[in-house]
ZAVODO-141853 format. One line per field, with one value per atom (N, C-alpha, C): atom name; residue in one letter; x, y, z; residue number from 1. Coordinates in Angstrom, 1 decimal. Layout:
site c(CA / ...) .
code c(A / ...) .
c1 c(X / ...) .
c2 c(Y / ...) .
c3 c(Z / ...) .
pos c(NUM / ...) .
// end
This chain:
site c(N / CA / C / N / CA / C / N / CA / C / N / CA / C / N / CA / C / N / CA / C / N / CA / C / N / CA / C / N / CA / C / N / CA / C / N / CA / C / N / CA / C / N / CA / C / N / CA / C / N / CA / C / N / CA / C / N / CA / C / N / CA / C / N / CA / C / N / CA / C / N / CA / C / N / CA / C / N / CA / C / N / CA / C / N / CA / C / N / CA / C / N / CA / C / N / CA / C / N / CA / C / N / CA / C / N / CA / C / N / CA / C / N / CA / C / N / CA / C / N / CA / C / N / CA / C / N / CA / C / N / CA / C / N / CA / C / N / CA / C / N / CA / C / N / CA / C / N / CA / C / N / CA / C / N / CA / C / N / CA / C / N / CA / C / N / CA / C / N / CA / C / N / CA / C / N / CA / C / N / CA / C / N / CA / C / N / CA / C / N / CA / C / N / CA / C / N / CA / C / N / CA / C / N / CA / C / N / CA / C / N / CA / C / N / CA / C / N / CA / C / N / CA / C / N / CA / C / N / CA / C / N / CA / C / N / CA / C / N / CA / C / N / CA / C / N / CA / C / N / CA / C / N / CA / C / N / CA / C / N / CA / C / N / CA / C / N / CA / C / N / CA / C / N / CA / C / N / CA / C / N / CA / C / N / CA / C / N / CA / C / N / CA / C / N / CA / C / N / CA / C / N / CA / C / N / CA / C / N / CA / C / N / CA / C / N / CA / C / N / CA / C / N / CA / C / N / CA / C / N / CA / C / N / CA / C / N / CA / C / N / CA / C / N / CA / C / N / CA / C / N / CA / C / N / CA / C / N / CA / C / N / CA / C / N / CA / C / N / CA / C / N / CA / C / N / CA / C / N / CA / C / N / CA / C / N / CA / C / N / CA / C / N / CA / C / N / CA / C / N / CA / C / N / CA / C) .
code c(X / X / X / X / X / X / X / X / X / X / X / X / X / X / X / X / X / X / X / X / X / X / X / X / X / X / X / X / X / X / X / X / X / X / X / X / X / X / X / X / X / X / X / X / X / X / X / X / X / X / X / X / X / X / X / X / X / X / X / X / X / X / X / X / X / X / X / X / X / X / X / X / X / X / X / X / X / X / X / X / X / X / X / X / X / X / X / X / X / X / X / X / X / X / X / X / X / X / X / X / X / X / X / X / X / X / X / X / X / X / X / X / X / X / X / X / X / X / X / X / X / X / X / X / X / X / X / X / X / X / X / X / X / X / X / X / X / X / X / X / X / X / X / X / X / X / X / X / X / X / X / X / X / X / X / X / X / X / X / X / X / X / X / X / X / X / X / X / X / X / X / X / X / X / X / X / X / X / X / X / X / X / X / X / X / X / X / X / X / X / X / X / X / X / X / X / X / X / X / X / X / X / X / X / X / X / X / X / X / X / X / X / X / X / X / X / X / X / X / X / X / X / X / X / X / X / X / X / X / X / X / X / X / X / X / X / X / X / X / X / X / X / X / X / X / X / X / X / X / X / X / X / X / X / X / X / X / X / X / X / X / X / X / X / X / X / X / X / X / X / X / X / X / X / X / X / X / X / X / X / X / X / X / X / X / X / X / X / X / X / X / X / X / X / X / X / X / X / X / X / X / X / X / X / X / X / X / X / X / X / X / X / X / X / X / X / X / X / X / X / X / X / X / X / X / X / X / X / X / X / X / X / X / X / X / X / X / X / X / X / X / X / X / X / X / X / X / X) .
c1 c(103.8 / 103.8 / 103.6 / 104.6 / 104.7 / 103.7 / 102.8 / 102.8 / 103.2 / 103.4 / 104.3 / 103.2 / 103.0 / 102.3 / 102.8 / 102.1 / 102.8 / 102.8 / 103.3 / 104.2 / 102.9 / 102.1 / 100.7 / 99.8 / 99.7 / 99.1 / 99.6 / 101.2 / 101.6 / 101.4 / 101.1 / 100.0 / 99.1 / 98.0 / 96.6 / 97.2 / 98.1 / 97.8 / 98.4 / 99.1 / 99.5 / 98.2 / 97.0 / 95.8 / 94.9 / 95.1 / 94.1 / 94.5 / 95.8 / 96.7 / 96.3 / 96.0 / 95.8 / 94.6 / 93.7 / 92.0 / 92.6 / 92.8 / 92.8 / 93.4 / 94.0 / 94.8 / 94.1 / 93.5 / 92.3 / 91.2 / 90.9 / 90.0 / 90.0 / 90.9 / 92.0 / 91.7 / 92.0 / 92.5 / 91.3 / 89.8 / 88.5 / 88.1 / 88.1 / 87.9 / 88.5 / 89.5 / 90.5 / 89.9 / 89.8 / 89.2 / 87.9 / 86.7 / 85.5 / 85.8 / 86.5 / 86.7 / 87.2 / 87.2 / 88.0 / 87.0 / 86.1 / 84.6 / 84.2 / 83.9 / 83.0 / 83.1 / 84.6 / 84.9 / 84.7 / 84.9 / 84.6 / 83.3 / 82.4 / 81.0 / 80.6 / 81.0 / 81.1 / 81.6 / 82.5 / 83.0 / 81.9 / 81.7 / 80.3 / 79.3 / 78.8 / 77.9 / 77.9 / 78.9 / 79.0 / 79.5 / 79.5 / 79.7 / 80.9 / 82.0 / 83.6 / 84.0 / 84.7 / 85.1 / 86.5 / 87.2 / 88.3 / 89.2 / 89.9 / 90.8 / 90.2 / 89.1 / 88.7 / 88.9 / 88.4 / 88.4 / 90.0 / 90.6 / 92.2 / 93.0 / 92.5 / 93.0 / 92.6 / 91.5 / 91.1 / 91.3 / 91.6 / 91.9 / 93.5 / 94.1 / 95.5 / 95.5 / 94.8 / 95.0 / 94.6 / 93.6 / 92.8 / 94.1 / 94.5 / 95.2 / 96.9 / 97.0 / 98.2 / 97.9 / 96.9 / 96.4 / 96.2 / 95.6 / 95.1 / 96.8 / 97.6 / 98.9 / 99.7 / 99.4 / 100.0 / 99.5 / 98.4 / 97.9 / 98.2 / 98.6 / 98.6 / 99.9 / 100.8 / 102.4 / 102.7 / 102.0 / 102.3 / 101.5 / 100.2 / 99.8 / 101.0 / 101.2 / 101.4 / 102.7 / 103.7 / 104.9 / 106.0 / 106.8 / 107.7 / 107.1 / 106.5 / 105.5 / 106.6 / 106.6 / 107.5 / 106.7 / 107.1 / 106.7 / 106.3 / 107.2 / 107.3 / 105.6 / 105.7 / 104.6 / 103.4 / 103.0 / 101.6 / 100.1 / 101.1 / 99.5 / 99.3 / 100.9 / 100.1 / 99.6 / 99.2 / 98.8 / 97.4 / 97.6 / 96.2 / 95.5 / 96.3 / 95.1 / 95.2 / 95.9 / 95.6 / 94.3 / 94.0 / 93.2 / 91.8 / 92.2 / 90.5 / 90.5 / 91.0 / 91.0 / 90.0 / 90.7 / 90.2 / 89.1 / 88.9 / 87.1 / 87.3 / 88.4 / 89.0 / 88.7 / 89.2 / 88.7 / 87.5 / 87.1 / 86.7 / 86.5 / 85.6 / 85.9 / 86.2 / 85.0 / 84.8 / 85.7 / 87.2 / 88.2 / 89.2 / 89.2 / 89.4 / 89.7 / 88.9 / 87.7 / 89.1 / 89.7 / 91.0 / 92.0 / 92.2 / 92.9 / 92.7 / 93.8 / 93.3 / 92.9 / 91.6 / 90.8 / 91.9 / 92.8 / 93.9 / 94.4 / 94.3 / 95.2 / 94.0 / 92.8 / 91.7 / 91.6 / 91.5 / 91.0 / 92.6 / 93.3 / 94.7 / 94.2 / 93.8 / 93.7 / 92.7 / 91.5 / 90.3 / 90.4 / 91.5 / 91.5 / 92.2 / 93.5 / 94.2 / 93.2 / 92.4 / 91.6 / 90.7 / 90.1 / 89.3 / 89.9 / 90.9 / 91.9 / 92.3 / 92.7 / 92.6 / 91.8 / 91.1 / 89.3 / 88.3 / 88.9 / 87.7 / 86.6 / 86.5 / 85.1 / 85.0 / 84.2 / 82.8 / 82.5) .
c2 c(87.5 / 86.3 / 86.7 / 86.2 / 86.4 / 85.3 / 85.6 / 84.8 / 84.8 / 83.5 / 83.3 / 82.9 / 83.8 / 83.2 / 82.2 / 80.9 / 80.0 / 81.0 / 79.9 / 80.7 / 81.1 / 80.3 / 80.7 / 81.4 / 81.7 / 82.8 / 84.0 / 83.9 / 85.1 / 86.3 / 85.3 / 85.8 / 86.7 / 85.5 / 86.0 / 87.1 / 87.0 / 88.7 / 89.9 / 89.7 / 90.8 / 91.2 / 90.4 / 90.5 / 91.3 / 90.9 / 91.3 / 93.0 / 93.0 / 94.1 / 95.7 / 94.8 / 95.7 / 95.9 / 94.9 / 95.4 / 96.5 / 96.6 / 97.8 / 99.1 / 98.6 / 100.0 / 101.0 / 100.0 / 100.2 / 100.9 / 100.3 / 101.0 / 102.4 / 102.6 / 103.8 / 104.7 / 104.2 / 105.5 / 105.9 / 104.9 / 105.5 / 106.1 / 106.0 / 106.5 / 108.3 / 108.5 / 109.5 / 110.2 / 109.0 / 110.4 / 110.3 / 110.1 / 110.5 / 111.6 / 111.6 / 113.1 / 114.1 / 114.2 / 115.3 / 115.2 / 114.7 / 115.0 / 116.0 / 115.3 / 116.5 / 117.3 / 117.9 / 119.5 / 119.8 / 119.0 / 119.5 / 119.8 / 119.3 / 119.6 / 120.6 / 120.7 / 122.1 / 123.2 / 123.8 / 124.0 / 124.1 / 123.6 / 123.7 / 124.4 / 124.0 / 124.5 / 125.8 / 126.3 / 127.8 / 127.6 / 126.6 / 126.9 / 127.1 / 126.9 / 127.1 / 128.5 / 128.9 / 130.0 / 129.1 / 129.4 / 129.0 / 128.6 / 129.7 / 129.5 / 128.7 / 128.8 / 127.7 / 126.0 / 126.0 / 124.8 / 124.4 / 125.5 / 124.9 / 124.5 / 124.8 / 124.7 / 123.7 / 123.2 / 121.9 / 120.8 / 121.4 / 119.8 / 119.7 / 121.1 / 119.9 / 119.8 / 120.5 / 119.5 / 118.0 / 117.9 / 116.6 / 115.5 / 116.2 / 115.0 / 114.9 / 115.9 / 115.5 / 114.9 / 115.1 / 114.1 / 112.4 / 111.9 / 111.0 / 110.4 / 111.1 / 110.5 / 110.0 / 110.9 / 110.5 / 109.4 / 109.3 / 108.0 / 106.7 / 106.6 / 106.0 / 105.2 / 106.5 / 106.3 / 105.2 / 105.5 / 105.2 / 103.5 / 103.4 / 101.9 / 101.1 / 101.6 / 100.9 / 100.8 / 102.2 / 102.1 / 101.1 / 100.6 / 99.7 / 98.3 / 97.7 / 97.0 / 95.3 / 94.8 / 93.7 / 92.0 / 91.1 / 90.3 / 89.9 / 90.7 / 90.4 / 91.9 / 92.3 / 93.2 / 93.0 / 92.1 / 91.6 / 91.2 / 91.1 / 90.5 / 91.9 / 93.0 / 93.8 / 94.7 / 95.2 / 96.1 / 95.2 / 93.9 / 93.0 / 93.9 / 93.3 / 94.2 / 95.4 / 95.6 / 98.0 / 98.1 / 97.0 / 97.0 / 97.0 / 95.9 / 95.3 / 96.6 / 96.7 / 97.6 / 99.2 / 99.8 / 101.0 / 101.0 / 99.6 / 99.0 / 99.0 / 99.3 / 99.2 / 98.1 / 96.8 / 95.6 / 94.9 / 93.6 / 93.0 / 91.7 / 90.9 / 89.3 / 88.7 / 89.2 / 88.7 / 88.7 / 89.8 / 89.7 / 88.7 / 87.9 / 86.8 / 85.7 / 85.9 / 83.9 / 83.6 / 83.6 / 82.9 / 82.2 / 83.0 / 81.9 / 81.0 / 80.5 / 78.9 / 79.1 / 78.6 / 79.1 / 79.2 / 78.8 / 79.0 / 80.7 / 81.2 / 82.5 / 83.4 / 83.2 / 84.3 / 84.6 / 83.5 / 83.1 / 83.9 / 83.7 / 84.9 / 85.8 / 86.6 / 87.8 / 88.4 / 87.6 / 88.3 / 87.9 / 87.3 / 87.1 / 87.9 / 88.8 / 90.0 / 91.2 / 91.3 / 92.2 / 92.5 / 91.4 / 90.9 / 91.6 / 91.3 / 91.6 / 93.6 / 94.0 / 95.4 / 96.2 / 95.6 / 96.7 / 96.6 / 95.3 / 94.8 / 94.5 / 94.2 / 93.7 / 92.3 / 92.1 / 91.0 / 89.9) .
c3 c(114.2 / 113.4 / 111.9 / 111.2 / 109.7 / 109.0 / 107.6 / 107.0 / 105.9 / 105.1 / 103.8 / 102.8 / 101.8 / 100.6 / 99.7 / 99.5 / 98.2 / 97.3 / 96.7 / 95.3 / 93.9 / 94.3 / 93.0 / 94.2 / 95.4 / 96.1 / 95.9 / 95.6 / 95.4 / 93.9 / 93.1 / 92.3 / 92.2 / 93.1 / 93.4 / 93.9 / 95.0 / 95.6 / 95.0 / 94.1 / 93.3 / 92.0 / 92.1 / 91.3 / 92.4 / 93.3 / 94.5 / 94.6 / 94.8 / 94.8 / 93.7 / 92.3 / 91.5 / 91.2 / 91.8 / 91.5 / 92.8 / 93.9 / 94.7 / 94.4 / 93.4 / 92.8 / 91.9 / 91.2 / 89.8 / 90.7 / 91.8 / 92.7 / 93.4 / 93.4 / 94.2 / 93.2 / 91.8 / 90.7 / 90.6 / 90.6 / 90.3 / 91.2 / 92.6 / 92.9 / 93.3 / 93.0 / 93.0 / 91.9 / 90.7 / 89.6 / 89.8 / 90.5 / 91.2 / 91.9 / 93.0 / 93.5 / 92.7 / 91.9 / 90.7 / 90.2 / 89.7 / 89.0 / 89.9 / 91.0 / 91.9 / 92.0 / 92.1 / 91.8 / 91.0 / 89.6 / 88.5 / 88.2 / 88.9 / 88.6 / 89.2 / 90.1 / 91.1 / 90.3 / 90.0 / 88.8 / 87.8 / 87.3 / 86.1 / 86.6 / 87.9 / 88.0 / 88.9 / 88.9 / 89.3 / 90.3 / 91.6 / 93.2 / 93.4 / 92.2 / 92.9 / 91.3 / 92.1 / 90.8 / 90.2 / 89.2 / 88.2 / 89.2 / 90.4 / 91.3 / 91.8 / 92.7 / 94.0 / 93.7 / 91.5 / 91.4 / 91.1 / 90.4 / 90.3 / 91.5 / 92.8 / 93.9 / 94.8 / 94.5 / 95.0 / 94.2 / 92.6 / 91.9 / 92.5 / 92.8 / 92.7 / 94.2 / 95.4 / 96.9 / 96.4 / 95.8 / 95.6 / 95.4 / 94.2 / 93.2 / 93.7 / 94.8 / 95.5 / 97.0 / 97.4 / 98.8 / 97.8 / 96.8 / 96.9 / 96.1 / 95.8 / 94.8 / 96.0 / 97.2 / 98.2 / 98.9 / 98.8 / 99.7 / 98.5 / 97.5 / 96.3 / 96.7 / 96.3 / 96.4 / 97.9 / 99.0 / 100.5 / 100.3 / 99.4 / 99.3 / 98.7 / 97.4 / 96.4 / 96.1 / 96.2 / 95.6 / 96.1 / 95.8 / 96.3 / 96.8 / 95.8 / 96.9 / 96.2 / 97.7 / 97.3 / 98.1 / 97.8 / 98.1 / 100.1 / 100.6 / 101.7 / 102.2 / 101.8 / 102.0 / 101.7 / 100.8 / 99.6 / 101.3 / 101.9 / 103.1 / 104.1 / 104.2 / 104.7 / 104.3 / 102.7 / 101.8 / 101.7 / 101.3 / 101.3 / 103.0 / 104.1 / 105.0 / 105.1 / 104.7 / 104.3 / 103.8 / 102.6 / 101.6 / 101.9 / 103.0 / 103.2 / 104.7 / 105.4 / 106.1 / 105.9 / 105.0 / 103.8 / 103.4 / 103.1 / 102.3 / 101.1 / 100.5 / 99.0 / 98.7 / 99.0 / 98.4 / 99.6 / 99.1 / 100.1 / 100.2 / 101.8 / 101.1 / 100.1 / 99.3 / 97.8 / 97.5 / 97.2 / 96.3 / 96.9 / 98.2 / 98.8 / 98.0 / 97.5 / 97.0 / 96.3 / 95.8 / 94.9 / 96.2 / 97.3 / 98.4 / 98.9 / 99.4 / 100.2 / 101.2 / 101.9 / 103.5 / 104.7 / 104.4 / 105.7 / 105.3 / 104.3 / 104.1 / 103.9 / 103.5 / 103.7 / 105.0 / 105.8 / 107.5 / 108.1 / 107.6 / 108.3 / 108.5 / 107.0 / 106.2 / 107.3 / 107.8 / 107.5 / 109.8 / 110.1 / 111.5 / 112.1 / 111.4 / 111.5 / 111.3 / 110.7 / 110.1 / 111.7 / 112.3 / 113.2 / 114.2 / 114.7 / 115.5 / 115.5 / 114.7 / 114.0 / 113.9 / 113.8 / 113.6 / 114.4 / 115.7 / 116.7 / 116.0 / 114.9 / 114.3 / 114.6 / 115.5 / 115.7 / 114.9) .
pos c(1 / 1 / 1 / 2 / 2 / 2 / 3 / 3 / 3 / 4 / 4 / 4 / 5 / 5 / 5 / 6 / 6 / 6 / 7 / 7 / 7 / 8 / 8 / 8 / 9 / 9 / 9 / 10 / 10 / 10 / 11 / 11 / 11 / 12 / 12 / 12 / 13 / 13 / 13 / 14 / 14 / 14 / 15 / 15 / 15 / 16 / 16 / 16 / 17 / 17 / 17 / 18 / 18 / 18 / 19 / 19 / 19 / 20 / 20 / 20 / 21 / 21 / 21 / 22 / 22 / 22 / 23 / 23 / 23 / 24 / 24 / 24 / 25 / 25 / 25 / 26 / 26 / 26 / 27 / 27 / 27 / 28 / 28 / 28 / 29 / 29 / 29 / 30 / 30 / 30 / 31 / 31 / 31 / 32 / 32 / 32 / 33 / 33 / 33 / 34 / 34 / 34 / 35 / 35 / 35 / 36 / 36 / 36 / 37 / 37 / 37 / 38 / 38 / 38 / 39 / 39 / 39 / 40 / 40 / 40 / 41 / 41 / 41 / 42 / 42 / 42 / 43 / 43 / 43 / 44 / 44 / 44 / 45 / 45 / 45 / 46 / 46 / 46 / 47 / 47 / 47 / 48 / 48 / 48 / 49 / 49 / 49 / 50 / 50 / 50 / 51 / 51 / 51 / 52 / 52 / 52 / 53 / 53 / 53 / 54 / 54 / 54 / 55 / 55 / 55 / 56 / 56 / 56 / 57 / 57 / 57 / 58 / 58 / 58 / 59 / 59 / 59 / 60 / 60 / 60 / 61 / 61 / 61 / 62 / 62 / 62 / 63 / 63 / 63 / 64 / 64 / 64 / 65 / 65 / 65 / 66 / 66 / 66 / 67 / 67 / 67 / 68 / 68 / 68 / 69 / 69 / 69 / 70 / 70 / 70 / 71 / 71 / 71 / 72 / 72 / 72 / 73 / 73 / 73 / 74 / 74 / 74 / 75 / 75 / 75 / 76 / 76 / 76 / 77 / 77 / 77 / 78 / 78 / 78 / 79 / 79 / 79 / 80 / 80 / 80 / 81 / 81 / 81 / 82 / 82 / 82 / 83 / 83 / 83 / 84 / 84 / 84 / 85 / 85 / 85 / 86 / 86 / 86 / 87 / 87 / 87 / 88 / 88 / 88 / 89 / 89 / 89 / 90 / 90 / 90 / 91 / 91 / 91 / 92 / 92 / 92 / 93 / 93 / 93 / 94 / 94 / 94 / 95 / 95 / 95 / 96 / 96 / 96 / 97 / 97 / 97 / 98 / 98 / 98 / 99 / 99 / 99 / 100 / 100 / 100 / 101 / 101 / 101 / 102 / 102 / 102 / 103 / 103 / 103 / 104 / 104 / 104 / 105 / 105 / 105 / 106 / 106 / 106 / 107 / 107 / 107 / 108 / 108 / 108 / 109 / 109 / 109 / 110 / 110 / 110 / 111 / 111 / 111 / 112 / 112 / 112 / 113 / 113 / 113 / 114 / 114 / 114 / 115 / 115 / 115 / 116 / 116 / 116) .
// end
Protein backbone atom coordinates (compact mmCIF):
# COMPACT_ATOMS: atom_id res chain seq x y z
CA UNK A 1 0.00 0.00 0.00
CA UNK A 2 1.35 3.34 -1.33
CA UNK A 3 0.96 6.59 0.24
CA UNK A 4 0.62 9.89 -1.53
CA UNK A 5 1.74 13.15 0.04
CA UNK A 6 -0.34 16.47 -0.57
CA UNK A 7 1.18 18.80 -2.40
CA UNK A 8 2.26 21.19 0.84
CA UNK A 9 3.23 17.81 2.72
CA UNK A 10 5.44 17.30 0.15
CA UNK A 11 7.29 20.17 1.33
CA UNK A 12 7.29 19.36 4.86
CA UNK A 13 8.97 16.19 3.79
CA UNK A 14 11.66 17.47 1.86
CA UNK A 15 12.30 19.72 5.29
CA UNK A 16 12.05 16.67 7.31
CA UNK A 17 14.37 15.09 4.70
CA UNK A 18 17.16 17.71 5.18
CA UNK A 19 17.06 18.13 8.94
CA UNK A 20 18.10 14.23 8.48
CA UNK A 21 20.71 15.02 6.19
CA UNK A 22 22.15 17.93 8.30
CA UNK A 23 21.99 15.27 10.89
CA UNK A 24 23.89 12.60 9.00
CA UNK A 25 26.78 15.19 8.05
CA UNK A 26 27.13 15.96 12.05
CA UNK A 27 27.17 13.27 12.89
CA UNK A 28 29.78 11.85 10.26
CA UNK A 29 31.92 14.81 11.10
CA UNK A 30 31.68 13.68 14.91
CA UNK A 31 33.18 10.44 13.98
CA UNK A 32 36.18 12.14 12.25
CA UNK A 33 36.71 14.17 15.45
CA UNK A 34 37.15 11.07 17.41
CA UNK A 35 39.88 9.87 15.41
CA UNK A 36 41.11 12.99 15.34
CA UNK A 37 41.41 13.17 18.91
CA UNK A 38 42.84 9.94 19.03
CA UNK A 39 45.26 11.21 16.85
CA UNK A 40 46.14 14.10 19.16
CA UNK A 41 46.40 12.26 21.75
CA UNK A 42 48.92 9.79 20.74
CA UNK A 43 46.60 6.46 20.51
CA UNK A 44 46.70 6.29 16.60
CA UNK A 45 50.00 7.00 14.82
CA UNK A 46 49.86 9.49 11.29
CA UNK A 47 48.96 6.15 9.25
CA UNK A 48 46.49 4.52 11.68
CA UNK A 49 44.72 7.97 11.75
CA UNK A 50 44.96 8.60 7.86
CA UNK A 51 43.46 5.27 7.39
CA UNK A 52 40.57 5.43 9.55
CA UNK A 53 39.71 8.96 8.39
CA UNK A 54 39.21 7.91 4.95
CA UNK A 55 37.43 4.15 5.90
CA UNK A 56 35.35 6.60 8.00
CA UNK A 57 34.54 9.21 5.44
CA UNK A 58 33.95 6.61 2.67
CA UNK A 59 31.62 4.25 4.93
CA UNK A 60 29.49 7.28 6.04
CA UNK A 61 29.54 9.00 2.07
CA UNK A 62 28.25 5.74 1.33
CA UNK A 63 25.47 5.47 3.65
CA UNK A 64 24.80 9.29 2.65
CA UNK A 65 24.79 8.65 -1.08
CA UNK A 66 22.37 5.28 -0.53
CA UNK A 67 19.85 7.79 1.88
CA UNK A 68 19.84 10.75 -0.03
CA UNK A 69 20.99 10.69 -3.57
CA UNK A 70 18.33 10.59 -6.26
CA UNK A 71 15.72 11.34 -3.89
CA UNK A 72 12.39 11.94 -5.77
CA UNK A 73 8.98 12.50 -4.79
CA UNK A 74 7.82 9.04 -4.95
CA UNK A 75 10.47 7.99 -2.35
CA UNK A 76 10.02 11.07 0.44
CA UNK A 77 7.91 8.42 2.94
CA UNK A 78 10.37 5.67 2.49
CA UNK A 79 13.60 7.67 3.31
CA UNK A 80 11.08 9.57 5.93
CA UNK A 81 10.94 5.78 7.43
CA UNK A 82 14.65 5.00 6.80
CA UNK A 83 14.90 8.10 8.84
CA UNK A 84 12.88 7.50 11.72
CA UNK A 85 14.01 3.89 11.56
CA UNK A 86 18.04 4.88 12.01
CA UNK A 87 16.90 7.33 14.96
CA UNK A 88 18.17 10.16 12.63
CA UNK A 89 15.04 12.05 12.95
CA UNK A 90 12.17 11.57 15.27
CA UNK A 91 8.34 12.06 16.23
CA UNK A 92 9.03 15.45 17.00
CA UNK A 93 10.28 16.18 13.38
CA UNK A 94 6.62 14.81 12.58
CA UNK A 95 4.70 17.59 14.11
CA UNK A 96 4.23 19.62 10.69
CA UNK A 97 1.96 16.56 9.19
CA UNK A 98 -1.50 15.92 9.05
CA UNK A 99 -2.31 13.01 11.94
CA UNK A 100 -3.41 10.70 9.08
CA UNK A 101 0.39 10.82 7.52
CA UNK A 102 2.41 10.94 10.96
CA UNK A 103 0.00 7.82 12.09
CA UNK A 104 1.14 6.15 8.47
CA UNK A 105 4.65 7.07 9.11
CA UNK A 106 4.87 6.10 12.66
CA UNK A 107 2.25 2.66 11.97
CA UNK A 108 4.77 1.37 9.14
CA UNK A 109 7.48 2.08 11.57
CA UNK A 110 5.33 -0.07 14.18
CA UNK A 111 5.03 -2.74 11.83
CA UNK A 112 8.98 -2.75 10.88
CA UNK A 113 10.56 -2.52 14.08
CA UNK A 114 7.79 -4.58 16.11
CA UNK A 115 7.79 -1.67 18.46
CA UNK A 116 4.99 -1.76 20.91
Amino acid sequence: MSYEFSKSEKKIARKVIETGLQRDYESSILDLEKIILRWKSKDLTNKEAYHELYRKVKENDKYIARMYDDIRGSAYMLIIQGLLANKVISEVDLQEFREETKNYILGIRKILMNDE
